[in-house]
C-alpha positions in Angstrom: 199.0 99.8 99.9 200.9 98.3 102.8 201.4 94.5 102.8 203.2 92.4 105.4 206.1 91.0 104.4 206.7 87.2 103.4 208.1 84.5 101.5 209.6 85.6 98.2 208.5 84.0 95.5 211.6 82.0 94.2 211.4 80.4 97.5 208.4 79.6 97.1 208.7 77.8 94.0 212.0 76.3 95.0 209.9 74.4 98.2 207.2 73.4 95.6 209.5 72.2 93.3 211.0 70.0 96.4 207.9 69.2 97.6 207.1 67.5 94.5 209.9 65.7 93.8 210.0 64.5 97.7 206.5 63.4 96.9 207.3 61.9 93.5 209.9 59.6 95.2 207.7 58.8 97.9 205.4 57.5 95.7 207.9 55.5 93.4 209.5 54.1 96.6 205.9 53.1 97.9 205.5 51.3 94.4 208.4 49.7 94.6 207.9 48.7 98.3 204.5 47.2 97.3 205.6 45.3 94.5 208.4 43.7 97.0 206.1 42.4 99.6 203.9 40.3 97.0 206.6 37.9 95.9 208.5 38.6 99.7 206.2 36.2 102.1 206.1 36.7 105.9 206.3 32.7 106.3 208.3 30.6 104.6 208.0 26.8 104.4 211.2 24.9 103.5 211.5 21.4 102.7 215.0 20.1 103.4 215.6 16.8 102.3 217.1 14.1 105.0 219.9 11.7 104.6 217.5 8.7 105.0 215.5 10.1 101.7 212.4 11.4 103.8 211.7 15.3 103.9 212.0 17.6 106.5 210.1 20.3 106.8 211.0 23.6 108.9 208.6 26.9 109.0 210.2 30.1 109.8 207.8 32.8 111.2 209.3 36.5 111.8 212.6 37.1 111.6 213.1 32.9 112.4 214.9 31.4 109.8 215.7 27.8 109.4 219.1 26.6 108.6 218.8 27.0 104.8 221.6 24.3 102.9 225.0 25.5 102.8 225.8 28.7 100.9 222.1 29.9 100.2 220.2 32.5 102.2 216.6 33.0 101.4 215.1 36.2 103.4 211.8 36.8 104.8 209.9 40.4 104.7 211.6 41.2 108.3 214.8 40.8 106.2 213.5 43.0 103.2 212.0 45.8 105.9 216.0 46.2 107.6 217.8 46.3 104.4 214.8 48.9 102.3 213.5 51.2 105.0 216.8 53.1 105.4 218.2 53.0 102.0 214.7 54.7 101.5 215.4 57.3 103.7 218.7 58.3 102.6 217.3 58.8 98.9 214.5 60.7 100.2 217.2 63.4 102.2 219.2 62.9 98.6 216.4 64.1 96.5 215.2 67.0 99.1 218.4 68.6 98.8 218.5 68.4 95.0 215.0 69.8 95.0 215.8 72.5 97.1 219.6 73.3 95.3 217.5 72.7 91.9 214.8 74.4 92.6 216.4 77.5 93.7 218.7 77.5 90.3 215.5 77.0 88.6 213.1 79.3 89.8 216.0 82.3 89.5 216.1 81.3 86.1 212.6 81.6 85.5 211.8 84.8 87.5 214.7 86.4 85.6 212.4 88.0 83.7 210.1 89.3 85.9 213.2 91.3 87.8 213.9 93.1 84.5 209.7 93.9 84.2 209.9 95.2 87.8 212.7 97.4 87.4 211.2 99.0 84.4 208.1 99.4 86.4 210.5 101.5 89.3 211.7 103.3 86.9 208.1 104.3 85.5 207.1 105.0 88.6 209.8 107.7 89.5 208.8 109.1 86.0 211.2 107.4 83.5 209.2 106.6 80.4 212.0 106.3 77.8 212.9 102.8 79.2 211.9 99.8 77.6 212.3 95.7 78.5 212.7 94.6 75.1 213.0 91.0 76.2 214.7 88.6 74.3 213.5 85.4 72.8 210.6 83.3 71.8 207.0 84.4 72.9 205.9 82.8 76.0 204.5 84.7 78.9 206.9 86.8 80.4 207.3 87.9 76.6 204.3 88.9 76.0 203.7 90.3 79.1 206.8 93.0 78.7 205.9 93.6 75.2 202.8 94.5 76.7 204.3 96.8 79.3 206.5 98.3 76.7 203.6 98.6 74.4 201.7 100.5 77.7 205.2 103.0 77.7 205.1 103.7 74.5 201.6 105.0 74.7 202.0 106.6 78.4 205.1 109.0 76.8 203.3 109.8 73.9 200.5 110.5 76.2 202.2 112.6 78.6 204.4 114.8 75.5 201.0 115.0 74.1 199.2 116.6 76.9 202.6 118.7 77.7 202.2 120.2 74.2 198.6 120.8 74.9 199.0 122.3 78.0 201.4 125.3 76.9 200.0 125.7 73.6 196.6 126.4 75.3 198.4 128.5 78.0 199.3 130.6 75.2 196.2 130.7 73.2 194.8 132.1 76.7 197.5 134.4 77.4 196.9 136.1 74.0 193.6 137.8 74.4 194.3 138.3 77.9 197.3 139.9 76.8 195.8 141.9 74.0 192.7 143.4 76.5 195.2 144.7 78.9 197.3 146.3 76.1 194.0 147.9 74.9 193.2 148.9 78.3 196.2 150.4 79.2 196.2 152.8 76.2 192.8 153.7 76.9 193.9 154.6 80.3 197.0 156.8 78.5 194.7 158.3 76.0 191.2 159.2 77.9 190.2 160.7 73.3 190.6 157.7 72.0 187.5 156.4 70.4 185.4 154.3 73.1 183.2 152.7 70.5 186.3 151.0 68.6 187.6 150.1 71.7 184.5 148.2 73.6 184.0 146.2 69.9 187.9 145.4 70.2 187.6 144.3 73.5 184.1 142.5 72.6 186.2 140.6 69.7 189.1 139.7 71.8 186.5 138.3 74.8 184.3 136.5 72.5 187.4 134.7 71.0 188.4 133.8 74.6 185.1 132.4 75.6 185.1 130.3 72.2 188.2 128.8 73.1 187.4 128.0 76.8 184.1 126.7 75.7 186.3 124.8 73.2 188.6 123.1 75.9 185.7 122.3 78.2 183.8 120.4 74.8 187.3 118.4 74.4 187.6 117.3 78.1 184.3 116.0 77.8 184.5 114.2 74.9 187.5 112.2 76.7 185.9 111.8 79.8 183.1 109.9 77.6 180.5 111.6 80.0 177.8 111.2 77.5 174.4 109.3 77.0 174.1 107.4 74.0 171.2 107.4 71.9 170.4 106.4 67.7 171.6 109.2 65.9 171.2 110.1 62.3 174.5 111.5 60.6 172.6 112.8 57.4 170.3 114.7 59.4 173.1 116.1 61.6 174.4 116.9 57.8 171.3 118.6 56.7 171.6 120.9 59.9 174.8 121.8 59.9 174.9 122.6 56.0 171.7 124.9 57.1 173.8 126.5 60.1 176.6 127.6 58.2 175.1 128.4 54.7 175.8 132.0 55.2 179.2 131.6 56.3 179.6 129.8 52.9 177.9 132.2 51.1 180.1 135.2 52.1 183.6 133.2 51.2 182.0 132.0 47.9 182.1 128.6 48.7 179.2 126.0 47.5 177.9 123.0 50.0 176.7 120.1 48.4 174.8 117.2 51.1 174.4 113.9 49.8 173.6 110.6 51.1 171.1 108.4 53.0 169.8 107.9 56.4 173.0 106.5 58.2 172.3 105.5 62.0 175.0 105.8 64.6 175.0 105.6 68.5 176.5 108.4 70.2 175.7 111.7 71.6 173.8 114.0 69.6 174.9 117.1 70.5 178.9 115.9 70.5 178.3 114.2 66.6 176.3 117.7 65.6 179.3 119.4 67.1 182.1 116.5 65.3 179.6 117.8 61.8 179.7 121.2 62.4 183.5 121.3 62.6 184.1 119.5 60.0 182.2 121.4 57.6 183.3 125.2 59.1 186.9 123.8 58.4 186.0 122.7 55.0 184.5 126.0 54.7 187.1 128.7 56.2 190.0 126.6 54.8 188.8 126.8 51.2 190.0 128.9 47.9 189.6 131.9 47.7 186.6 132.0 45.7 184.4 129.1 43.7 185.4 126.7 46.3 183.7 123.6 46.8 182.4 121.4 50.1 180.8 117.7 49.5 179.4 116.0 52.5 178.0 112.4 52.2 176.9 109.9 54.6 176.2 106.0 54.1 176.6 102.7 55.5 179.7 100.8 54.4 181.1 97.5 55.5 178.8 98.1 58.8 180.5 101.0 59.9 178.7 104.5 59.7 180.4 106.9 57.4 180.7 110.6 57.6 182.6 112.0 54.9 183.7 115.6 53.9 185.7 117.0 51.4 187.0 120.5 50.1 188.7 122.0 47.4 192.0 124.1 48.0 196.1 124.5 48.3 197.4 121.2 47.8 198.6 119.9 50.7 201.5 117.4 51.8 201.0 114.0 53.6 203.0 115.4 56.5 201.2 118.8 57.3 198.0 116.4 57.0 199.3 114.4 59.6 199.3 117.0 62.2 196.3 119.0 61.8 194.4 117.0 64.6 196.6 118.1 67.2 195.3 120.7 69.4 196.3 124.1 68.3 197.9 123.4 65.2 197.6 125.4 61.7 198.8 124.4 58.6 201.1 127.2 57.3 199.7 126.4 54.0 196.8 126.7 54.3 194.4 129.9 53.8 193.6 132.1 56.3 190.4 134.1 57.3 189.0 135.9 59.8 186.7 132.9 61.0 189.8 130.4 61.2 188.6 129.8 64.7 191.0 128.6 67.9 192.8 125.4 66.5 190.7 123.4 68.3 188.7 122.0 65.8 189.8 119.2 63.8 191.4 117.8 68.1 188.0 118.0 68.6 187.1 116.1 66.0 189.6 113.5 66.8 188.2 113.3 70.6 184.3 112.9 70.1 185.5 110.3 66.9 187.5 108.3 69.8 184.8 108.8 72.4 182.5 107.0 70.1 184.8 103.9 68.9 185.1 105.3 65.8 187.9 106.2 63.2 189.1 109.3 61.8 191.2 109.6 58.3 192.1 112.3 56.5 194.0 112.7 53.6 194.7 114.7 50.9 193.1 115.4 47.8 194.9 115.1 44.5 194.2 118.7 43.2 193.7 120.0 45.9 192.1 120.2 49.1 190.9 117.9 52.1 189.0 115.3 52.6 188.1 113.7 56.2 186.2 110.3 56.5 184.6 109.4 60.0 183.5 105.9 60.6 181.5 104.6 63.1 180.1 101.6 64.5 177.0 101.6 62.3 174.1 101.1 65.1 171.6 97.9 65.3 168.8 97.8 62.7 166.4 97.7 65.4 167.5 101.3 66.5 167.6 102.5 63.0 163.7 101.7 62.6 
């Protein structure tokens, strides 16, 4: 945006710090002035006593004294106007330039601050994110307002390493199948034998897994836009149905799914929660023992939040790898593998429809073993739930 120039603002506060104190003494002369002419009269009657014992009396009008008695002068309010008016006036220039030199000291003083908030904003603006104000002292508001701004920094790197990450992790993930289908092409081209059959269900595998992963990047961009309409929204039914979905899956890696819990009413998206449940409980499945492994899902209303929870049975795992399993594209190393481990996407996912909904997302490791995530939301009004 292009402004016209004009008056900084120190000299703006140094003339209003003038202007005041010009018309604070203003004002205190004016008092005093006032409170001089009610005891100063314009006419003053004096009664001189004569030699013969009678009384003389002489008015003086103006600036028309009498002859007062030797060696006393007694002025009128001509006299008090000649010797206040300019006295007056020279303390009035006095205090305008010690409002403007004071002013000017004071207001640099003040907006000292403020220069070292606007050169951290320059230097976020040209792309420098490491900076930080960290302005000394006691809170006041220029404190709070660059804690603020290096609060906003903080989250603006992390945002932007974040989204860096994501952007040539999913580069890669796409490269892969692209990658492998012109491999596979290029021996079919060197080899016109080879088996056509194993090579269209290759080439069906590798597309299928690229389409679930663009489909997976498109569900996650949604989620943070927040393009959604929000509606009442039953988590234990979204539990029923996604237990139902994936029994099968279950079945062939010997894992059991047990649902329990009561009608639990959030607002949201339908289709984004079902989608939040269904990952969760795929990644309770696929990341499961070998054999005899277990997946609990319970829903319920706690401290007026909505609560999703699912848990598994598996390798131990550390608080650290836990820590970094909802970031896009990652895989704990520890953690089993099959052939329906999906893109990485999930559990990011996860994290961006729990966001997009005001909720929170926890997870944490079980002591022997294992998972479990807990989603809360913003339990919705009772009115909605009946």
């Amino acid at each position: 945006m292009v402004r016209a120039s004009g008056l900084s603002v120190r000299l703006r506060l140094t003339l209003s710090y003038a202007g005041f104190l010009m018309l604070a003494g203003a004002l205190l002369l004016a008092v005093v002035w006032v409170f001089l002419l009610r005891y100063v009269p314009a006419e003053i009657d004096l009664r001189i006593p004569s030699p013969g014992g009678t009384e003389r009396v002489a008015t003086a009008r103006g600036s028309s004294l009498p002859a007062p008695p030797r060696g006393q002068f007694i002025p009128n309010r001509s006299d008090l106007v000649r010797a206040f008016v300019p006295r007056a006036a020279a303390t009035l220039v006095v205090l305008l330039v010690l409002g403007l030199a004071g002013g000017w000291l004071l207001a640099g003083a003040m907006l000292t601050p403020l220069t070292r908030i606007t050169d951290a904003t320059r230097r976020a603006t040209q792309g420098s994110l490491a900076h930080r104000i960290r302005l000394p002292g006691r809170r006041d508001e220029f404190r709070e307002l660059a804690d603020a701004f290096d609060a906003m920094l903080s989250r603006l790197e992390a945002h932007v390493a974040e989204q860096r990450r994501f952007a040539a992790n999913a580069s890669h993930e796409l490269r892969t199948p692209l990658a492998i289908t012109r491999t596979l092409l290029d021996v079919a081209r060197h080899d016109p034998h080879r088996d056509t059959d194993a090579l269209v269900d290759r080439l069906h595998a590798v597309n299928t897994r690229a389409i679930d992963l663009t489909e997976a990047l498109l569900l996650l961009s949604r989620a943070d836009q927040r393009s959604f309409t929000r509606e009442p929204v039953d988590l234990s039914l979204l539990a029923e149905e996604a237990t139902e979905t994936l029994l099968p899956l279950a079945e062939r890696c010997g894992v059991t799914i047990e649902t329990l819990g009561d009608m639990t009413w959030a607002v949201g998206s339908h289709a984004l929660l079902l989608q939040l449940t269904m990952n969760l409980v795929h990644n309770a499945i696929v990341h499961n023992l070998p054999a005899q492994g277990d997946v609990r899902i319970r829903t319920g209303v706690q401290s007026g939040g909505a609560l999703l929870t699912v848990e598994n049975t598996g390798e131990t795992l550390t608080p650290q790898l836990v820590s970094t399993l909802t970031e896009p594209f990652r895989r704990g190393t520890e953690r089993i593998r099959t052939d329906h481990a999906g893109v990485g996407l999930g559990l990011a996912i996860v994290k961006s429809i729990t966001q997009a909904h005001d909720g929170t997302l926890t997870l944490s490791p079980r002591a022997d073993g294992g998972l479990r995530v807990t989603v809360n939301f913003p339990a919705a009004p009772a009115q909605a739930g009946s």
